[in-house]
N, C-alpha and C positions, 0 to 999 in steps of 0.2 A: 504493500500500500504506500507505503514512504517513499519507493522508488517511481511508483507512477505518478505520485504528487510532484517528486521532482521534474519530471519527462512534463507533466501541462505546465507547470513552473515557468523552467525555464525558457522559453520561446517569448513568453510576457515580459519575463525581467530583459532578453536579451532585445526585444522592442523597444524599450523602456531604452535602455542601455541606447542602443542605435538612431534614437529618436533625440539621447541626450547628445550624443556627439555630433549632430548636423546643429543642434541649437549653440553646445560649444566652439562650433569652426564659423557659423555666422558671428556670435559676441566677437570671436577672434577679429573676424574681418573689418568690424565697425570701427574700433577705435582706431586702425589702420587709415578708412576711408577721410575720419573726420580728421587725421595731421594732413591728408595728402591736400585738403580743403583751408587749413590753419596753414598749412608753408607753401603755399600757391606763391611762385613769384620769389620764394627765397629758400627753397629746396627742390635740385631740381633733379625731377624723377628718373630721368633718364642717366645721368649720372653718376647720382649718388643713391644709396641703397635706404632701405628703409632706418634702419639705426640709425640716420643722418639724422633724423625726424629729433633726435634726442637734445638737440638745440636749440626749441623751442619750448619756450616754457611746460606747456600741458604736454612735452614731447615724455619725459621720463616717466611718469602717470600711465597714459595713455598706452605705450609697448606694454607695460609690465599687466596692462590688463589683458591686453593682446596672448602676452606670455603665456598667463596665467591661463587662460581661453582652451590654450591649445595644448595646454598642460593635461587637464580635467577634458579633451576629448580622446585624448591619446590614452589616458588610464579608462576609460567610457570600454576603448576598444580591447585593452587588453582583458578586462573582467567580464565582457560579452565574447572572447575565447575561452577563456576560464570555464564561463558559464555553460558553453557548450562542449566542452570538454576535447576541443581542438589539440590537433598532438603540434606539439610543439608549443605549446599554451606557457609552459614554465619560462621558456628559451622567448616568448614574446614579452612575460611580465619583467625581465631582466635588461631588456632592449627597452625596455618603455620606461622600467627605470632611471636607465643612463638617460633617456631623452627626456626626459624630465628633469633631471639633471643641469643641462644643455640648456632650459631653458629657462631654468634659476639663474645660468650662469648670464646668460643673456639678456635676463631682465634687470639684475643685481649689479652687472659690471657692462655702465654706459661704452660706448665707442668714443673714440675722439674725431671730433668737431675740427671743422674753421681750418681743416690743414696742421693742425696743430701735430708733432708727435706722437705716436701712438705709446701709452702708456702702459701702465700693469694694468689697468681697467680694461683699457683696449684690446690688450693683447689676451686675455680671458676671457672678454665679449666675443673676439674672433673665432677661438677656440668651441664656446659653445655655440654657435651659430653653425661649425661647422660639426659639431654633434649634432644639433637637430633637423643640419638642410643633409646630410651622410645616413642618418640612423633611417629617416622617414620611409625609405623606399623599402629598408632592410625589414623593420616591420612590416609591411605591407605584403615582401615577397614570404615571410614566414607566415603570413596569415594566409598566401596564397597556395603556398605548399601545402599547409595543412588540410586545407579546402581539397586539394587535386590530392590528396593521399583518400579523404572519404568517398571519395568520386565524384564530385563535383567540379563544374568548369566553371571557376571564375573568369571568365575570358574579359570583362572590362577591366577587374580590377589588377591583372597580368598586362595588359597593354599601356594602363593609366602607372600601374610598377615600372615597367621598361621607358617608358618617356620620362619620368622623373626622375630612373637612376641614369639615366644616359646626359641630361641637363645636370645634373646634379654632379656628374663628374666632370664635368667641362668647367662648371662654373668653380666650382673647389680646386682643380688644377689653376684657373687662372689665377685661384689666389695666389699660390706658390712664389711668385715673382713679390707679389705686394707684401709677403708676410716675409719671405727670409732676405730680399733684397731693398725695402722699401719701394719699389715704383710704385709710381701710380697705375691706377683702376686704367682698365681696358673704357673707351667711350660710353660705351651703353650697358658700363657695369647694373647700375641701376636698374634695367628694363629689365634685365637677364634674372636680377634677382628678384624680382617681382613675378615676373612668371612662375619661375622654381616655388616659392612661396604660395603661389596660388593653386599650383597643381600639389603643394605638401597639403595646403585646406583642403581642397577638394576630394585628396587621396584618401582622409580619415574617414566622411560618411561614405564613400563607396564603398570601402572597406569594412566600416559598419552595417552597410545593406548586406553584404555579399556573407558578413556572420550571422543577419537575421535571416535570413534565407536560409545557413544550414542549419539555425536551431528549428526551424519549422520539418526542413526536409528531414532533421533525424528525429523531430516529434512522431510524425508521420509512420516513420519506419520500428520506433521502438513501440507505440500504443496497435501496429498493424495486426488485425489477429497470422497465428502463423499453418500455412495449408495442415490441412488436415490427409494424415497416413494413407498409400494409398489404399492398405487393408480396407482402413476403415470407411473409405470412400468409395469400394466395392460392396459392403453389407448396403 
């Protein structure tokens, strides 16, 4: 009895769960929208990257809510594996830890401003930036293995994975020069990371969808009555 309560259970929590993480990657997106609005004309997008944002007054406020956003939908996803008992479940709460990690470090430790030197704050902020823009696809592909081991085809959330990790190493390589040599940002550092950033939001609720999806298909499959013998299908 305890075990079929859990079987209708969890498909509702993992709803719940999936439903929270599309409302934490919208909060995420808002307070983003509302600096790109406040430094119109004195941060410019293409450029420079979101962090820049941190130079305006409501700039330190507003990431850290952004942070936080994306924080609470990243843990959403990994307790909607959990909850469906996805293999590789342990090995995503561990990954979702460090990412969460990445983006304490990133809400905690501003970038530098104005051309200014890059500091210890800076040099931290970097670092987690490039845990949380590095880990997101890595979560995504373990939630997607896990999926294709039950037999399931994630096929969006596999192509929306490869587009993200594929941008996601190009733009982290370009760092390479800006962090152990000081150059400056490639032209349209800014745009490049704005994208990466939008497909890491949008990467979470599909990913969310595509767990609520197999908590249903294994509700389905554990409550199915199972055929009957075929003895007993001859009487």
């Amino acid at each position: 009895m305890g075990n079929r309560g859990d079987r209708t259970a969890g498909p509702a929590q993992v709803h719940r769960l999936a439903t929270g993480v599309t409302v934490a990657a919208l909060v995420a997106v808002l307070p983003v929208l509302v600096l790109h609005v406040l430094g119109a004309g004195r941060v410019d997008p293409l450029a420079l990257t979101v962090s820049d944002y941190v130079a305006l007054p409501e700039g330190y406020a507003l990431l850290a809510v952004s942070s936080a956003a994306l924080a609470a939908a990243g843990l959403f996803v990994a307790v909607a594996a959990w909850r469906t008992r996805l293999p590789g479940a342990p090995v995503l709460a561990a990954l979702t830890g460090v990412w969460v990690i990445g983006l304490g470090m990133v809400a905690a430790f501003p970038t530098n401003v104005g051309g200014a030197p890059a500091d210890i704050s800076a040099v931290v902020h970097r670092w987690g930036g490039a845990l949380v823009l590095g880990l997101a696809p890595v979560i995504a592909m373990v939630v997607a293995r896990g999926l294709v081991a039950r037999g399931s085809r994630p096929v969006l959330l596999v192509r929306l994975t490869v587009a993200t990790a594929a941008l996601d190493a190009a733009f982290l390589l370009s760092h390479v020069p800006i962090v152990v040599l000081g150059s400056p940002g490639f032209p349209l550092l800014g745009l490049v990371e704005r994208v990466l950033y939008g497909l890491v939001i949008v990467l979470l609720p599909v990913t969310a969808r595509a767990l609520r999806r197999e908590a249903v298909t294994w509700q389905n499959a554990a409550v199915s009555p199972a055929p009957a013998p075929a003895a007993e299908v001859a009487r």
